[in-house]
C-alpha positions in Angstrom: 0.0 0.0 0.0 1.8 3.3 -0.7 1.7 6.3 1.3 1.8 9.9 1.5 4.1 11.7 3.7 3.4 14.7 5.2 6.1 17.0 6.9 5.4 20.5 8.2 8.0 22.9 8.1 8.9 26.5 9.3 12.8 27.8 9.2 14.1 24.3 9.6 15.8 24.2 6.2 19.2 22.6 7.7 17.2 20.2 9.9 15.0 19.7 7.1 17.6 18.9 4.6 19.2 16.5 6.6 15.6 14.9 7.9 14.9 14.3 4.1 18.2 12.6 3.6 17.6 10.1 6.1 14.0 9.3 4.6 15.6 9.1 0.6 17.5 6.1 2.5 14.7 4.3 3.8 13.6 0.4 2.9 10.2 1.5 2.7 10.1 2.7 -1.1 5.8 3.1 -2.1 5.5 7.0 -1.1 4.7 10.2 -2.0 5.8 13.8 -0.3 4.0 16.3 0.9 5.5 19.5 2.8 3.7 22.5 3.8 6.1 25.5 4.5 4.0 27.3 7.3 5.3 30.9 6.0 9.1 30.6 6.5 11.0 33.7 5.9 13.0 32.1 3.0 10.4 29.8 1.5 11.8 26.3 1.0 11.8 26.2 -2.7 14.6 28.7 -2.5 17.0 26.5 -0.6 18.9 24.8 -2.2 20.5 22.3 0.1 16.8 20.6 0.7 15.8 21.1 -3.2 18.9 19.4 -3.7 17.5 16.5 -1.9 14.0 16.8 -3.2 15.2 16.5 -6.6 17.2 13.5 -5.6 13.5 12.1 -3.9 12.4 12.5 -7.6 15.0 10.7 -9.3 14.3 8.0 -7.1 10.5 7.6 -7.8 8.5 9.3 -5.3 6.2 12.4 -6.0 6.7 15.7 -4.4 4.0 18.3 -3.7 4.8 21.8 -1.6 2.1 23.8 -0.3 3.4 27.2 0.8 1.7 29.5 3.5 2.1 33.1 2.9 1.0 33.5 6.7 1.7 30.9 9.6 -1.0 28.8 10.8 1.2 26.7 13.5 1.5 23.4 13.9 -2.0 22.1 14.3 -4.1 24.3 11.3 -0.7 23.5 9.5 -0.9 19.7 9.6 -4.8 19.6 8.5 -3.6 21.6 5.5 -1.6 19.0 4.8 -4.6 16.5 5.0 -6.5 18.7 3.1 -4.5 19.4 0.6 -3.0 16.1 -0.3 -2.9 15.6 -4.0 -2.6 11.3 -3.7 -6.2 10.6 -1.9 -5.5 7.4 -3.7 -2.8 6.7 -1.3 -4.2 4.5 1.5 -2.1 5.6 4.0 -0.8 8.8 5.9 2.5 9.3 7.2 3.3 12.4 9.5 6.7 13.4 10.2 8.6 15.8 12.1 11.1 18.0 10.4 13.9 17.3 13.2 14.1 13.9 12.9 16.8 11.8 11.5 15.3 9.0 10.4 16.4 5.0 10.7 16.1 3.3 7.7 13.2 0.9 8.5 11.5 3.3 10.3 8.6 4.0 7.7 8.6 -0.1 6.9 7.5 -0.9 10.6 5.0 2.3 10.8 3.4 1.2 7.4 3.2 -2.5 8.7 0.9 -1.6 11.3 -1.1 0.9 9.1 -2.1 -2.1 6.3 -3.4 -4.0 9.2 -5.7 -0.9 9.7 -4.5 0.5 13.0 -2.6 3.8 13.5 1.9 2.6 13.6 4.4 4.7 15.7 7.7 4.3 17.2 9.9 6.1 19.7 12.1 9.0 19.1 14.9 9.3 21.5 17.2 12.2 21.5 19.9 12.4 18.8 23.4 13.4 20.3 22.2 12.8 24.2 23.7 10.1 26.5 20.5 7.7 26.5 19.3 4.4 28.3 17.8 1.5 26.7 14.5 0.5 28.6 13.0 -2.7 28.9 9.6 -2.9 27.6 8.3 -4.9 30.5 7.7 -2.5 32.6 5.5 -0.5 30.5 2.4 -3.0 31.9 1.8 -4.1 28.5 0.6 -0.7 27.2 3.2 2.0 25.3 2.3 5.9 26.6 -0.8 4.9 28.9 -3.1 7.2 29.5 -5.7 6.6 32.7 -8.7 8.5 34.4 -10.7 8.9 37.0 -14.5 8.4 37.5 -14.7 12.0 36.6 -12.4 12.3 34.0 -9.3 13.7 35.4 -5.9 12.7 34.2 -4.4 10.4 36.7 -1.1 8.7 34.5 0.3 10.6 32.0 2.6 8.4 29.9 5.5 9.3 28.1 7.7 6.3 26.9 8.4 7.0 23.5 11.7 9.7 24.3 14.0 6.7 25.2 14.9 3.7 22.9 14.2 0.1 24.1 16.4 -3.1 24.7 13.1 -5.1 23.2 11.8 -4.7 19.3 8.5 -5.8 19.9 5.0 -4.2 18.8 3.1 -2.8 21.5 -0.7 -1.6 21.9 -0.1 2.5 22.9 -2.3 5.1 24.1 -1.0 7.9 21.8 2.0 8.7 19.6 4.5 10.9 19.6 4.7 13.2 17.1 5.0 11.1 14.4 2.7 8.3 12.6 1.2 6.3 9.9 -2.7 6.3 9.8 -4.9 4.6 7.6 -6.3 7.2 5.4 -9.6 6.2 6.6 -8.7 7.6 10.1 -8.7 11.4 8.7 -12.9 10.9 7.8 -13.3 10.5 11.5 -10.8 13.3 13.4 -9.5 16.2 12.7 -6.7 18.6 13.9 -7.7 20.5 16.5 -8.8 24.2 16.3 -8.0 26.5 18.7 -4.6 25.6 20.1 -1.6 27.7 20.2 0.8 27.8 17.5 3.3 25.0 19.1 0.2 22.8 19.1 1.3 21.6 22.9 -0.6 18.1 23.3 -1.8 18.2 19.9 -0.7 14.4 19.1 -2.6 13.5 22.1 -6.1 15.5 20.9 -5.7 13.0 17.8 -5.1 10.0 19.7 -7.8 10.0 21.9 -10.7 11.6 19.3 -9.3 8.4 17.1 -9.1 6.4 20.1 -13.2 7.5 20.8 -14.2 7.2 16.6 -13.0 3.0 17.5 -9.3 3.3 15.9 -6.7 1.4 17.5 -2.7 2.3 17.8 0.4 -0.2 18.1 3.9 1.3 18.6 6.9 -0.8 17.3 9.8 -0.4 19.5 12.2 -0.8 17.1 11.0 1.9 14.8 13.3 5.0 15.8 13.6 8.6 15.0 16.4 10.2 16.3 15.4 13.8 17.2 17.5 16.6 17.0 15.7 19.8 18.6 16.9 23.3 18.5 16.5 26.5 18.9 15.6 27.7 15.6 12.9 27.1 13.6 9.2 26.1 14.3 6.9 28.5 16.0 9.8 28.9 19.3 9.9 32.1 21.2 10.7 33.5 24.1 10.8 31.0 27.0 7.7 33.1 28.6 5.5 33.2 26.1 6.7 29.1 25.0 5.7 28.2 28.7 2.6 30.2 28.4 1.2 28.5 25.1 2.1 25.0 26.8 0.0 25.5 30.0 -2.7 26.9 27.7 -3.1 23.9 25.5 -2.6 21.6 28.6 -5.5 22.9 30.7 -7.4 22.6 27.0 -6.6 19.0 27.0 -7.1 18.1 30.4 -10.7 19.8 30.1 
């Protein structure tokens, strides 16, 4: 089953060159690429380290399609214009990934494998360049990023494993993803983005997981599929530390209501 890939992009174009590179090397070859540039100052057309790579992407098969912003929408509004505007309806499955990422080469293989069963793939994405421990999956209960509540619906375990890599490569049932994920196509008639969140989109991947979770979609997360992430400071919809903090605790209370 091919699938489209969707990355959303704002003054990442180093990150985003390099994120590209790693998914040109991946085992998984039956995709298309979608990127929406939400407004970046020097639209990503005009750089030409990643339209170096894109044309390379080309070469080797794969479609590309760019929707540019003239005005950012953040993360959220940014993503569903991806959905929206995704030339390859034909494609059965969805693929969202981060632009920060560098990619392991089977990482959209095991995604897509638990997508053509019909439930929503992820993986884990420890942090590129940090001293990091390998986990063993036995302790997550049997359930990857659990998510629990009270009798009246407040958040009592908050789950998340996915930021550390795991001794075990086995598939998982999960709660949510992080960040990144391959849906059947089918999942996107259900749920939607959600409106009204601030442009970092703070808990946004859990608003998906549990309106999918509610419309009767089930997730799996394959341990071994890893995405090495490689924040910064530049980029995105970052700004001061204040204002970031303030956007955060906005969207959580949203969620947690």
């Amino acid at each position: 089953m091919r699938a489209s890939v969707h990355i959303c992009s704002r003054n990442r174009h180093c990150e985003l060159a390099i994120m590209l590179h790693s998914l040109l090397r991946q085992t998984e070859r039956e995709w298309d690429l979608l990127i929406v540039d939400d407004a970046s100052g020097t639209p990503i057309q005009s750089a030409k380290y990643v339209q170096d790579v894109l044309t390379e992407i080309k070469m080797d098969g794969h479609d590309v399609f760019i929707i540019r912003n003239e005005v950012s929408y953040g993360v959220c509004r940014a993503r569903q214009c991806a959905i929206d505007g995704d030339p390859w309806k034909d494609n059965g499955i969805v693929v969202r990934l981060d632009d920060d990422v560098v990619l392991e080469p089977d990482f959209l293989e095991c995604l897509m494998e638990i997508a053509e069963t019909g439930k929503i793939g992820t993986g884990v994405t420890p942090v590129f360049g940090q001293p990091h421990f390998e986990r063993d999956s036995a302790h997550l209960n049997g359930t990857v990023n659990r998510i629990e509540f009270d009798a009246e619906g407040n958040i009592v375990k908050y789950a998340d494993d996915c930021g550390t890599a795991f001794l075990n490569t086995n598939t998982l049932p999960a709660h949510q993803f992080r960040s990144m994920a391959a849906f059947p196509r089918k999942v996107f008639d259900d749920v939607k983005y959600e409106e009204g969140l601030s442009p970092v989109g703070f808990r946004e991947e859990a608003f998906l997981s549990l309106r999918a979770a509610w419309a009767g979609w089930n997730m799996e997360c394959n341990l071994r599929a890893t995405a090495w992430h490689a924040p910064c400071n530049t980029g995105g919809c970052r700004s001061s530390p204040a204002e970031y903090q303030g956007w955060v605790t906005d969207d959580d209370a949203k969620f947690r209501k």
